[in-house]
C-alpha positions in Angstrom: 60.0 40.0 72.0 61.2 41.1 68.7 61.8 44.3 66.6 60.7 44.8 62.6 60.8 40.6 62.5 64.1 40.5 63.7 65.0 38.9 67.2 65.2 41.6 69.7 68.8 42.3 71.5 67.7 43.3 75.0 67.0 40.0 76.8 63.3 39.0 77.4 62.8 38.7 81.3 61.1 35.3 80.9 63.8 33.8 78.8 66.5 31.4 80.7 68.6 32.3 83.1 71.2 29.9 82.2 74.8 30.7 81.5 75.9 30.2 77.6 78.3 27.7 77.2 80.5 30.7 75.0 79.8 32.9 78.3 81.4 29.9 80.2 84.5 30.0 77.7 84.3 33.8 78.5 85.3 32.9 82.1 87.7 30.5 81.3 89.8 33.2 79.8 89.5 36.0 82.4 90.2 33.0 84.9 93.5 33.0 82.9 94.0 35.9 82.9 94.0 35.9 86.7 96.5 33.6 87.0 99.0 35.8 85.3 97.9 38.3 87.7 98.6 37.0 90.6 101.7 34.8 89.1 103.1 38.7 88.6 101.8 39.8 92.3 104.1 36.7 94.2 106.9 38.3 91.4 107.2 41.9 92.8 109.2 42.8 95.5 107.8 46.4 96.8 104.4 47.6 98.4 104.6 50.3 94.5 105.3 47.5 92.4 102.3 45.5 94.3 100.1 48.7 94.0 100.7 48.3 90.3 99.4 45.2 89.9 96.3 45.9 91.9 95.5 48.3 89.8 95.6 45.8 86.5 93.9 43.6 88.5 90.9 46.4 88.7 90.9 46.9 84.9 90.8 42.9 84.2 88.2 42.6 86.5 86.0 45.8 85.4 86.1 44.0 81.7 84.8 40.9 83.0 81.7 42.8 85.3 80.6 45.0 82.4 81.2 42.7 79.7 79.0 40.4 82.1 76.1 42.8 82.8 76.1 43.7 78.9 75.2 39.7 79.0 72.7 40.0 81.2 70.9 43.2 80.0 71.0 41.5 76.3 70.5 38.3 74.9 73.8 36.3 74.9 72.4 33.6 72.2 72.4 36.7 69.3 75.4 37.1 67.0 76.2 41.2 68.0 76.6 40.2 71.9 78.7 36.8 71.2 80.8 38.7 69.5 81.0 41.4 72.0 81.9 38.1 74.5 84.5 37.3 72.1 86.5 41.1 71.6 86.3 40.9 75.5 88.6 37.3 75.2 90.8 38.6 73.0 90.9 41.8 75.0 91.8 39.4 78.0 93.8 37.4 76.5 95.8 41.0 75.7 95.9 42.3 79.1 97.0 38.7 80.4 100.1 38.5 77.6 101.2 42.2 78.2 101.3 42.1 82.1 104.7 41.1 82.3 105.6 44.4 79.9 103.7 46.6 81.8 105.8 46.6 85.2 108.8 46.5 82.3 107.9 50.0 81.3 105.9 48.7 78.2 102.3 49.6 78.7 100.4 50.6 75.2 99.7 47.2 74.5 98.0 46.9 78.0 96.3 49.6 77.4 95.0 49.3 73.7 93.7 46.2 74.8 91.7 47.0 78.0 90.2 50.6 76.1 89.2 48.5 72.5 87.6 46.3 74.6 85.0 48.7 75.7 85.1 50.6 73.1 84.7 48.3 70.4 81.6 46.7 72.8 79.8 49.9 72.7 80.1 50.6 68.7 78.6 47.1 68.4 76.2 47.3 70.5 74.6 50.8 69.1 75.1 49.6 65.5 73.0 46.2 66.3 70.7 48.3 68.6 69.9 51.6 65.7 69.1 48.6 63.2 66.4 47.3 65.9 65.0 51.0 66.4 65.5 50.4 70.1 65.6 54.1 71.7 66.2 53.1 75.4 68.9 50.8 75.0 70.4 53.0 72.6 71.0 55.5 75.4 72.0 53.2 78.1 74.7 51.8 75.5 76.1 55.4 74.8 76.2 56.8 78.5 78.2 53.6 78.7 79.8 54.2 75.8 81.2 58.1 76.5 82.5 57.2 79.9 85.0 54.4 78.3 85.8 57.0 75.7 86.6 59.5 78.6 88.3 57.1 80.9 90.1 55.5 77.4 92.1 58.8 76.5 93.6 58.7 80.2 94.7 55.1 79.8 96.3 55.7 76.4 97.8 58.8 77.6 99.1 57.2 80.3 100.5 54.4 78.9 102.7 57.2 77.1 103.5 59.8 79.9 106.4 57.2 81.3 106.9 57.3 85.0 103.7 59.4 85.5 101.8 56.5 83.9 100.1 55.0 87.5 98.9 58.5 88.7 96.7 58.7 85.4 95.7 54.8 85.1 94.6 55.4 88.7 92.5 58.7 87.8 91.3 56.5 84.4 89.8 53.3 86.5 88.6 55.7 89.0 86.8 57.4 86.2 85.3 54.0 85.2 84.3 52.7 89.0 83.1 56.5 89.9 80.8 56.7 86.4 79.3 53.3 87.5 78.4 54.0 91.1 76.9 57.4 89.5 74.5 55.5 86.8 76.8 56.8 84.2 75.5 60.4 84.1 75.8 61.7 80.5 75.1 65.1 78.9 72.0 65.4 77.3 71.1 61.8 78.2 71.4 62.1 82.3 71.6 58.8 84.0 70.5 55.0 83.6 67.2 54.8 84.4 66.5 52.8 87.9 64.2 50.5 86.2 67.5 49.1 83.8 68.5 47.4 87.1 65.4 46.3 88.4 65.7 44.1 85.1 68.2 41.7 86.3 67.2 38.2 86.8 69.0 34.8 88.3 71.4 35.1 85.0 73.6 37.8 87.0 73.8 36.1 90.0 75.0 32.5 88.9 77.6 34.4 86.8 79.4 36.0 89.7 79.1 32.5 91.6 80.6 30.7 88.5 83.3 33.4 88.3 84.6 33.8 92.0 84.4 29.7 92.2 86.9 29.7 88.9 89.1 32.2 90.5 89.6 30.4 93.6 91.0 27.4 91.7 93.8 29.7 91.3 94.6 29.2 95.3 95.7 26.0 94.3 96.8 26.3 90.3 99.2 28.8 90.6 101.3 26.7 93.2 100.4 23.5 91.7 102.1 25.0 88.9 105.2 26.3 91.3 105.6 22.7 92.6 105.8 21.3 89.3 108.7 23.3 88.7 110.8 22.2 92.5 111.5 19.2 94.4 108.4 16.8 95.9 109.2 17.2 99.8 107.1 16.6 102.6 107.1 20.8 103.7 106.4 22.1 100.3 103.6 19.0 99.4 101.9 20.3 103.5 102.0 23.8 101.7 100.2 22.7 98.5 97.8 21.1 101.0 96.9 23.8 103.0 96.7 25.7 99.9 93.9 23.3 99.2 91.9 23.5 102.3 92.1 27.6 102.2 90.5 27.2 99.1 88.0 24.6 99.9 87.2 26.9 103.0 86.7 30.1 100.9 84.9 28.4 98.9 82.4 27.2 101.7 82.0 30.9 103.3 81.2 32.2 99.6 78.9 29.4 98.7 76.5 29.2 101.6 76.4 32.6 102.0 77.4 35.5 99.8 76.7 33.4 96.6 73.4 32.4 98.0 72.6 36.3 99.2 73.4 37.1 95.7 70.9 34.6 94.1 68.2 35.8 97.1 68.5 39.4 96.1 69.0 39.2 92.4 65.4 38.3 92.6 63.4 40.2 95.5 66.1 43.7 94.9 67.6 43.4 91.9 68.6 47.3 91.4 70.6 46.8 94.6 72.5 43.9 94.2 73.3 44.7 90.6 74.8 48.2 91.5 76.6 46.8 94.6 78.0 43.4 93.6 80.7 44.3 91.1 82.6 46.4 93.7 82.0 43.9 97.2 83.2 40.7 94.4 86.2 43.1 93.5 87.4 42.6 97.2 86.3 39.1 97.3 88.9 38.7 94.5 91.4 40.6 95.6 91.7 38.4 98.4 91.5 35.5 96.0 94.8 37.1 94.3 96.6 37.7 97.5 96.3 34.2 98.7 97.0 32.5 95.4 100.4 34.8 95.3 101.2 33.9 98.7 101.2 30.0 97.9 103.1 31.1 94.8 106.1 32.0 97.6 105.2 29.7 100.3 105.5 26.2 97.8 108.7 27.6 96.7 110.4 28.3 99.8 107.6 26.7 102.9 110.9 26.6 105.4 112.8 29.3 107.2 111.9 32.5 108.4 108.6 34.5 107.1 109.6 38.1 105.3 107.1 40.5 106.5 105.7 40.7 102.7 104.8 37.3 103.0 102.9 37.6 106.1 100.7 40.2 104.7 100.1 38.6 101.7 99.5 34.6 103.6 97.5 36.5 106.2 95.6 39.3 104.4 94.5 37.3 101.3 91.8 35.1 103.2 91.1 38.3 105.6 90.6 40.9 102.6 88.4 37.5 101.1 86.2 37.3 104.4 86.3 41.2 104.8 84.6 41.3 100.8 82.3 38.8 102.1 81.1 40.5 105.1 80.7 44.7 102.9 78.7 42.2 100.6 76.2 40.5 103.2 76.2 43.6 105.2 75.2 45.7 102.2 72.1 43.3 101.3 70.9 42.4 104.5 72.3 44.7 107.3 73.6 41.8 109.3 77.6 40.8 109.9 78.4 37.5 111.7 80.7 39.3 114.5 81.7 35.9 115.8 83.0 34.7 113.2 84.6 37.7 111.8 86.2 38.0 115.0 87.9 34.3 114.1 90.2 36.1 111.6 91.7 38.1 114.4 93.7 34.8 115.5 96.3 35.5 112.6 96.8 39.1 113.3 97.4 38.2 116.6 100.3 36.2 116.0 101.8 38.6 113.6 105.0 39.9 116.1 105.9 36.7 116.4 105.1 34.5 112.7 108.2 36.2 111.4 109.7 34.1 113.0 108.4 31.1 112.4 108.2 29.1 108.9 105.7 30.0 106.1 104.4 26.8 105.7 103.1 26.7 109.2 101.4 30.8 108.9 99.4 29.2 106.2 98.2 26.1 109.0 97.4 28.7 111.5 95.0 30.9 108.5 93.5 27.6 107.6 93.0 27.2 111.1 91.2 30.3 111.6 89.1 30.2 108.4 88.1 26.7 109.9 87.0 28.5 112.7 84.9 30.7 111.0 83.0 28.2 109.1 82.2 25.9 111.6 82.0 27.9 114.7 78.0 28.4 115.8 76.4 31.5 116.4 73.1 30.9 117.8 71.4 27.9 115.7 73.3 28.8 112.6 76.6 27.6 110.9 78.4 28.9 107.9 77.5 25.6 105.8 73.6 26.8 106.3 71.4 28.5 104.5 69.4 31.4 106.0 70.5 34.6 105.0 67.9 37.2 103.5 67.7 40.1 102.2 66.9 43.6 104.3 63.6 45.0 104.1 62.4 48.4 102.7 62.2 49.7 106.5 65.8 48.9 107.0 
């Protein structure tokens, strides 16, 4: 498909579905930036401070979803969108370095980098587009465009009103998840067309498979990286290895099932999954944060009593992962695997009495219910088979 000879921007729906190896890099980064993330989450030492980071976490990962559907609406092998890919790594790379400054009091920095990152997409993208003559992507990429200038004046703002500064960053990323779920309705343009979703291919779905999997290597990074730093003994090395098999099991209930849903529906309803997976994958890595925090702690101190912090962040990371999982499946295919949701009720149920006990074993008894979950049968299916499909138009 092209425009006036010149390669066309918006990606042809027969073209491959392949990930670029400079959208790979792209992940890479973000991945990184994750790590710092949840680094700063294990840091904090109050339910505010850990609201705080959440919300970060929210902005790093909305760059990574949009910048990602931008890839998948256009073609990621011409120059204007690899160089969108690569403003949205040094816009990473920006959020990840100022982190530390923002729960310091310094936030501009955080915030020029998450607003040029959108903004700075969306002049590129209608300055390549007005050259091609290209009318409907033209609008989608200003309705896209004026919500990130809206939402961008609160975070600026807000990075300068001082202790009020969270109040308006929340109404900001609020701004930016509400516009989404609403098709970006803009004056004089209204919505995105339908249709624009029905567009997505394969592409999408292997790039939120390929993300989630590199964000669960930070279950075991970030306190590979804490044991580096402390001395080898057998408690904290049983820590780092149920860090291991938390992450392996994640992996397995994301793999064989919402990962493969993804794929399933990305090709039989496209508009559906596209609209719904950047907020269910939000959860799923929330939960991904939580746990990697929790080993954070839990290699650095696996004996002794368990602070109730702790025990919300060992137990509710996998849960909040499983729970993600679950809104996902649920959303696509109306069907929730009670049984083995009902597996990750055998941590809460210990709760009055893990205070007690040390932190490295907590983390045995979650691996021990995520176990659970995987392999436990319901009916002639297991977690490590395939069968999941999407709802049909009557349900």
């Amino acid at each position: 498909m092209t425009t006036g000879g010149t390669p066309a921007l918006v990606r042809r729906l027969d073209g491959s579905t392949r990930a670029t190896l400079l959208e790979l890099l792209f992940d890479v980064v973000f991945v990184a930036a994750l790590a710092q993330t949840s680094k700063l989450l294990a840091d904090q030492t109050s339910w505010a401070q850990s609201a705080s980071v959440a919300l970060l976490l929210v902005a790093i990962w909305w760059t990574w979803s949009v910048t990602s559907t931008t890839t998948e609406f256009y073609d990621p092998q011409q120059r204007p969108i690899q160089a969108i890919l690569m403003v949205a790594m040094v816009g990473s790379v920006g959020m990840a370095a100022s982190l530390p400054m923002v729960t310091g009091g310094q936030s501009l920095a955080f915030a020029l980098a998450y607003v040029g990152t959108h903004v700075v997409r969306g002049i590129v993208l209608l300055s390549a587009l007005y050259r091609q003559q290209h009318p409907a992507a033209m609008a989608r990429a200003t309705r896209f465009l004026f919500w990130f200038l809206v939402s961008g004046v609160l975070w600026i703002v807000g990075a300068l009103a001082g202790t009020a500064r969270w109040w308006i960053w929340t109404t900001a990323i609020a701004i930016d998840l509400l516009s989404a779920a609403a098709r970006y309705p803009t004056p004089w343009l209204g919505r995105v067309p339908l249709d624009q979703y029905d567009r997505t291919t394969g592409h999408l779905g292997e790039r939120y498979q390929q993300f989630v999997i590199l964000a669960l290597g930070d279950i075991i990074l970030v306190p590979t990286l804490e044991l580096s730093r402390s001395d080898f003994d057998s408690s904290r090395i049983t820590a780092l290895l149920c860090a291991f098999a938390i992450m392996l099991l994640l992996w397995q209930i994301y793999v064989y099932r919402a990962g493969e849903l993804l794929e399933t529906a990305a090709s039989s309803e496209p508009g559906r999954s596209t609209r719904i997976a950047p907020y269910s994958h939000l959860v799923l890595l929330v939960g991904v944060l939580v746990t990697a925090a929790s080993f954070d702690l839990v290699v650095d101190r696996p004996t002794g009593t368990t602070p109730v912090r702790w025990l919300v962040l060992i137990i509710g990371g996998p849960l909040v992962f499983v729970l993600g999982r679950v809104l996902f499946a649920y959303l696509l295919s109306a069907r929730v695997p009670w049984v083995r949701v009902a597996s990750q009720l055998l941590p809460l149920l210990l709760l009055p009495w893990a205070g007690r006990w040390p932190p490295v074993l907590v983390t045995a008894i979650v691996a021990l219910g995520l176990a659970v979950h995987v392999l436990l049968p319901r009916g002639h299916s297991r977690e490590t088979r395939r069968g999941l499909r999407p709802r049909g138009p009557a349900e």
